[in-house]
N, C-alpha and C positions, 0 to 999 in steps of 0.2 A: 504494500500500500504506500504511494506516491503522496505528497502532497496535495497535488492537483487533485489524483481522486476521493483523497479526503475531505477538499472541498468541494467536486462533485455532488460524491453521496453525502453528504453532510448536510448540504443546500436543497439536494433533492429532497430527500427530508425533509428539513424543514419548510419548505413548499406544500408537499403531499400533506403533512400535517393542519400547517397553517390557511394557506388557502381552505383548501379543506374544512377549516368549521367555519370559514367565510361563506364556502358554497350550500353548505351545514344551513345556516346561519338565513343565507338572502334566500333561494331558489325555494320556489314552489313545489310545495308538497314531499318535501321533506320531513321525515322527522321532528327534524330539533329546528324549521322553519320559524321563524322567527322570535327565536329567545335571546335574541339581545348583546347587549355590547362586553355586558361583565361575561359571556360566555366565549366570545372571541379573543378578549382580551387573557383567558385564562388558556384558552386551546394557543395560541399563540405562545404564552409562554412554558406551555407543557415541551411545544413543537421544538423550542431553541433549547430548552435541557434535553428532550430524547437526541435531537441529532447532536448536540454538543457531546455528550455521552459517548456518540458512537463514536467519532473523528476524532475528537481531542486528540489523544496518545499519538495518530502519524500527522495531523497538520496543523495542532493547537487549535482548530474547530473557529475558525474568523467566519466565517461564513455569510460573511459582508464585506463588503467593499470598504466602507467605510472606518474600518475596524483595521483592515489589511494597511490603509496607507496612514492611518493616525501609526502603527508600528512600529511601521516604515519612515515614520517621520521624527521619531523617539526613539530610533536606533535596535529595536529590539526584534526586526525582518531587513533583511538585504535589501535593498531597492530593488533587484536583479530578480527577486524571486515574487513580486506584484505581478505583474501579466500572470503567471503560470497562476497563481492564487485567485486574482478576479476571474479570468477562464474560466476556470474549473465551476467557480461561483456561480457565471452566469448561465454555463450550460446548464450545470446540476437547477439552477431555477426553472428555466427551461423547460427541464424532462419533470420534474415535479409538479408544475402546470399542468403539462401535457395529462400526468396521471388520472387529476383532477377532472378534468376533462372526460375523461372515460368513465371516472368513477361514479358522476355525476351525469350520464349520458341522456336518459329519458328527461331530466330536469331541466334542461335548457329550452326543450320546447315549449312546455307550460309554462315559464316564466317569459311574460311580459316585459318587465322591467327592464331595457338596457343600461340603467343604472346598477342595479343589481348584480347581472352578471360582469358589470366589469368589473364591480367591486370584490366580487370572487377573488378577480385579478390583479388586481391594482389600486393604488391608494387614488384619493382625490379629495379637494378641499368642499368642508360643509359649507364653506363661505368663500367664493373664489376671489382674491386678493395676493396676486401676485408677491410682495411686500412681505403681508402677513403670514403666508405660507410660507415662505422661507425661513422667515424666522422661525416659525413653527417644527422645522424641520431639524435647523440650527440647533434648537436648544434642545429638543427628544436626544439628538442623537449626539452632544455636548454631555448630554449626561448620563446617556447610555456607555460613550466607552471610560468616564471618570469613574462608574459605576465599576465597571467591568475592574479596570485597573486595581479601583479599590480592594476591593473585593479580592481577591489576586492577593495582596497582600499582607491579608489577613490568615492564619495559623489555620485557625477554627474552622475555614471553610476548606483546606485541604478535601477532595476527595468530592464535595459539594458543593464546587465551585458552579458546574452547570444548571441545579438544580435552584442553587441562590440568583443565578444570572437569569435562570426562566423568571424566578419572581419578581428583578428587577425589570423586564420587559412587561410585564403586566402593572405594576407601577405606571412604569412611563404611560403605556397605554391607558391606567384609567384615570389619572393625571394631566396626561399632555397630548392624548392620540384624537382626541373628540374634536379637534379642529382641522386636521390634514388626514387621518385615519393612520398617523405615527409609522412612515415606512423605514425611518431609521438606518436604510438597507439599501441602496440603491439596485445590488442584484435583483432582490424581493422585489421592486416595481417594475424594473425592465424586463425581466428575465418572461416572468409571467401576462405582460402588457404586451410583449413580441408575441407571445401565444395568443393570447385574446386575437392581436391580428391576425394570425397566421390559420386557425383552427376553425373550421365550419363550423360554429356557433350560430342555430339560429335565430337570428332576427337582432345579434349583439349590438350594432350601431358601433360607432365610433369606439377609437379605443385613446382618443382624449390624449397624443400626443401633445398639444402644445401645453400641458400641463408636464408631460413626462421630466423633462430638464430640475423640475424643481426635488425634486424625491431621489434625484442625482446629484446636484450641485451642494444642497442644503448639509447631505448626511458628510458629505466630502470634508467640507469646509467645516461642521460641528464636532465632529467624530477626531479631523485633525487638531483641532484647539483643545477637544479633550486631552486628548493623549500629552499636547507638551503643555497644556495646564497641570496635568497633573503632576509630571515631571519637576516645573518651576514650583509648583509651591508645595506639593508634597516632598520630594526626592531634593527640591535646591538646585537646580540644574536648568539653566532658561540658555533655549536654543534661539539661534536667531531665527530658524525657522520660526517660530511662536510671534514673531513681529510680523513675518512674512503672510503668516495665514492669519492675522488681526487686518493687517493691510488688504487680503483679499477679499474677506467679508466685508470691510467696509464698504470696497466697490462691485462687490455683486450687488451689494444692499443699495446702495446709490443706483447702480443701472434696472433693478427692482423696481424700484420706488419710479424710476421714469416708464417702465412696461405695465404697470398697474393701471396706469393712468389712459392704457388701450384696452380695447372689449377685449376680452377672454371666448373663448369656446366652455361652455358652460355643458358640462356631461356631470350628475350627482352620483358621487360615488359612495353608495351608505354604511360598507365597512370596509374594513381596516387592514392590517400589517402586523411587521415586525423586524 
């Protein structure tokens, strides 16, 4: 077992899981058809302790993008070894979409909603605000890898590290996901939004690209402040990177603030992420 395929299967997982009480969750005639946000929020965080579980020991279980380059940005992954890490990420998202898809096969037709099924797939904001969404995105996923770090090094949680990391996604999520549906992950939104396009879903509609960039840029730039925040003020250690990525928030946020101020494509996507 490779890296790569650690994060692969790792990703695939937690896709097949998480999406999964998404589809759970929005799609008609389902089961467990509409019970709600604290139920997604908790399958979500089951989904990132089972596949962290699995992968840990060969790829350390990043299973995010966002997670892979905060690392990479705080010395603790190669720069050399990102590509092979997101890779792995976004196909393993990919194939676990795709699963869903099958899993869920008769359900796509009786649901109406193409809000719904996208939301299966992909995050999207309750309130579309270019601006707001990003910050919104910034800060889940600023404190999802503080979180992570933390956590890490701490004694007590040897051995439950994934299990504590599932509960801190379910935090952020009932916390801070009710405004963007918390994708944290940029794999988690693209991976499965490439499917949504790709996959004869019918009657799906749009799959709410001009949204897409935000649930990428957002977790990029929060995920990396995480990681050399935590370094400076935890560890003592302030990278000049940490200036460099304050500097680039600033002006996504500033070229933000000037795109808000143009119509949106407006697709509702009623749940969430991870």
């Amino acid at each position: 077992m490779t890296a790569f395929w650690g994060e692969l299967i790792g990703t695939a997982i937690l896709i097949t899981l998480g999406a999964g009480v998404c589809a759970g969750v929005n799609l008609k005639k389902t089961l467990s058809n509409g019970s709600g946000w604290i139920v997604i929020t908790f399958g979500w965080g089951f989904a990132v302790a089972v596949a962290a579980y699995s992968v840990g020991k060969f790829s350390g279980a990043h299973l995010n993008p966002a997670l892979t380059v905060a690392l990479a940005f705080t010395g603790d992954l190669p720069w050399k070894e990102v590509p092979t890490y997101i890779f792995g990420q976004v196909i393993g998202a990919i194939i676990g979409a795709t699963i869903i898809y099958f899993q869920y096969l008769p359900h796509w037709k009786v649901t109406e909603d193409q809000g719904a099924k996208l939301g299966t797939f992909a995050t999207g904001p309750a309130i579309p605000h270019t601006f707001a969404n990003l910050i919104s995105e910034i800060i889940g996923t600023f404190i999802l890898v503080l979180g992570i770090l933390a956590i890490g090094a701490n004694k007590f949680a040897d051995g439950l590290n994934p299990l504590v990391v599932g509960f801190l996604i379910v935090s952020i999520g009932l916390s801070l996901g009710g405004t963007t549906g918390y994708a944290i992950n940029p794999a988690r939104d693209f991976g499965p939004r490439l499917a949504h396009a790709l996959l004869p879903i019918p009657g799906k509609g749009s799959s709410n690209w001009g949204y897409s960039w935000i649930p990428i840029v957002g977790p990029i730039l929060g995920g990396s402040l995480g990681g050399l925040f935590y370094k400076a003020a935890f560890l003592g250690k302030t990278e000049m990177s940490l200036w460099f990525i304050i500097g680039a928030i600033v002006v996504v946020l500033a070229i933000a603030s000037v795109m808000g101020k143009k119509p949106q494509e407006t697709v509702r996507v009623e749940k969430v992420s991870a």
